[in-house]
MIVEXTOR-195463 format. One line per field, with one value per residue (C-alpha): residue number from 1; residue in one letter; x, y, z. Coordinates in steps of 0.001 Angstrom, whole numbers, plus 500000, padded with zeros to 6 digits. Layout:
BEGIN
nr = c(NUM|...)
rest = c(a|...)
east = c(X|...)
north = c(Y|...)
up = c(Z|...)
END
This chain:
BEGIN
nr = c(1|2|3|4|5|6|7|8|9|10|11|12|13|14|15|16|17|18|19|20|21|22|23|24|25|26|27|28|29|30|31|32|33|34|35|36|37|38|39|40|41|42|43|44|45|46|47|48|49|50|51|52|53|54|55|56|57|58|59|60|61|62|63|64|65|66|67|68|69|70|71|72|73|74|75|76|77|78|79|80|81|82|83|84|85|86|87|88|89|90|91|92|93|94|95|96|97|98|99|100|101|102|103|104|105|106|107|108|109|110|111|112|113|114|115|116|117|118|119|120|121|122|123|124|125|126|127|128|129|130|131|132|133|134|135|136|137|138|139|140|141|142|143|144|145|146|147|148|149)
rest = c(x|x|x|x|x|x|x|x|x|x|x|x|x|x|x|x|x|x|x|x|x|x|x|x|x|x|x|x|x|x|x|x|x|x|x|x|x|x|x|x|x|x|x|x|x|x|x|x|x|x|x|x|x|x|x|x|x|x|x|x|x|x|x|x|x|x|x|x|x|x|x|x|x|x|x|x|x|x|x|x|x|x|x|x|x|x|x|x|x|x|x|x|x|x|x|x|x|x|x|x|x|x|x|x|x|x|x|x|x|x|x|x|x|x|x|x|x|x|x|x|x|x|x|x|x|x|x|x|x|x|x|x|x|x|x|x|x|x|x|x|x|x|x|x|x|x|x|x|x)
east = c(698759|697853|699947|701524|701818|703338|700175|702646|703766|699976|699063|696272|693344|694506|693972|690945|689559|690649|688988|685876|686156|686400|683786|681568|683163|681865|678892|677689|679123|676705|674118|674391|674447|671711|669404|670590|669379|666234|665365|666686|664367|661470|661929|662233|658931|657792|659077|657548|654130|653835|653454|649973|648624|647582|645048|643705|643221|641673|638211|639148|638581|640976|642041|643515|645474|644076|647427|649073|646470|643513|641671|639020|637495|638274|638613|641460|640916|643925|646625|648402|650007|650891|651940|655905|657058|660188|660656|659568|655836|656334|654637|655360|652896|654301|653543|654382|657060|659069|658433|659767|663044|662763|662697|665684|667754|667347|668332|671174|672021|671343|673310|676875|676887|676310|679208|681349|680848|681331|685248|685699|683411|685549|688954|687294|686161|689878|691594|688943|690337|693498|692926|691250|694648|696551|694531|694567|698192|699148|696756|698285|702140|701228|699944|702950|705522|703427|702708|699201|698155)
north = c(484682|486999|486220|489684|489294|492233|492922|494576|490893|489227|488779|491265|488570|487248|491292|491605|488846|490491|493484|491853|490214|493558|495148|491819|492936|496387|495385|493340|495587|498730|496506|495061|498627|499868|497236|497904|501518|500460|497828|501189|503658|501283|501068|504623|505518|502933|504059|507740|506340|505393|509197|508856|506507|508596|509172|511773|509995|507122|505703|508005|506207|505361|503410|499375|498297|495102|494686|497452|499150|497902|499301|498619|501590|500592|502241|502844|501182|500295|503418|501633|498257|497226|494274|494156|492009|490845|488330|485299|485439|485988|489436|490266|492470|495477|498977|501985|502781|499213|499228|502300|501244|498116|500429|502531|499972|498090|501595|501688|498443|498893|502397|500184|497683|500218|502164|498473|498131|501905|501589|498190|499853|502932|500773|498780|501989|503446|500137|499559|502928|502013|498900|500575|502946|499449|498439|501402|501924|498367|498257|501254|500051|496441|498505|501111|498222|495938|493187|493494|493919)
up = c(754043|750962|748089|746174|742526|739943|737508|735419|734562|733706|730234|728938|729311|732842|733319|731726|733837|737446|736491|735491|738788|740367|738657|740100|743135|742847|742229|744894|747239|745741|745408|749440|750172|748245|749740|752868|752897|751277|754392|756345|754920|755983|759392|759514|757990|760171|763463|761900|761555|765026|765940|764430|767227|769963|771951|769848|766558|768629|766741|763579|760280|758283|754982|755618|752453|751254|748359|747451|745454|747169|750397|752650|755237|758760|762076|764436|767995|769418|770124|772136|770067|767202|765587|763926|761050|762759|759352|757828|758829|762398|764294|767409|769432|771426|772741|770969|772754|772252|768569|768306|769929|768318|764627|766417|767151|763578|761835|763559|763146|759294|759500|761341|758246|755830|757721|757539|754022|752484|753036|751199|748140|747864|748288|745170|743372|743726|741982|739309|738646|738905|737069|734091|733690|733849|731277|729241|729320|728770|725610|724607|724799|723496|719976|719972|720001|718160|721000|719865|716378)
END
């Protein structure tokens, strides 16, 4: 069971150190998020570039990164599969059509814990907010009446 307390009660440092909790708090949270859109932006570009393999653009030449400034000319044989990084070294071969589920169904995966997360950052936001009044007010009344000096 949580444990209320009255922050009107705490010292200014024990204060000072549950904000700087929060803003660690705050942190992580925009920082788990941000990451997770990155990851999320991936697998949609990739499930975008499998449009290009068709039928059509079957034999046409085209550029295979070697790093990521570095190319080598190569040709385009295979429309029809494609090899996925599903993590840690490991590729899994499938048709077009499965990877792009497969990029589907991680977006929205990515998009549900991006969706789980949001709330607990803007509950954080709102009392680092209200935390930073606290802090302002208390500092404010602890010089006035000569607490602090």
């Amino acid at each position: 069971m949580a444990q209320t307390m009255n922050i009107a009660e705490l010292p200014l440092p024990q204060l000072e150190v549950l904000k700087s909790q929060l803003d660690q708090e705050v942190e992580f949270l925009t920082s788990s998020i941000t990451q997770l859109k990155v990851v999320q932006t991936k697998y949609v570009e990739a499930k975008d570039c499998l449009n290009v393999l068709n039928k059509n653009n079957e034999g046409k030449e085209l550029l295979v990164p070697l790093t990521s400034s570095m190319y080598v000319p190569g040709a385009l044989h295979d429309v029809e599969t494609v090899l996925i990084d599903v993590g840690t070294g490991y590729y899994v071969e499938k048709n077009v059509t499965d990877a792009k589920d497969f990029f589907k169904r991680k977006t929205e995966f990515l998009t549900k814990q991006i969706e789980k997360i949001q709330p607990a950052l803007q509950e954080k936001h709102a009392m680092k907010q209200d935390w930073s009044w606290m802090l302002l007010v208390f500092t404010i009344f602890a010089y006035t009446t000569g607490l602090l000096s």
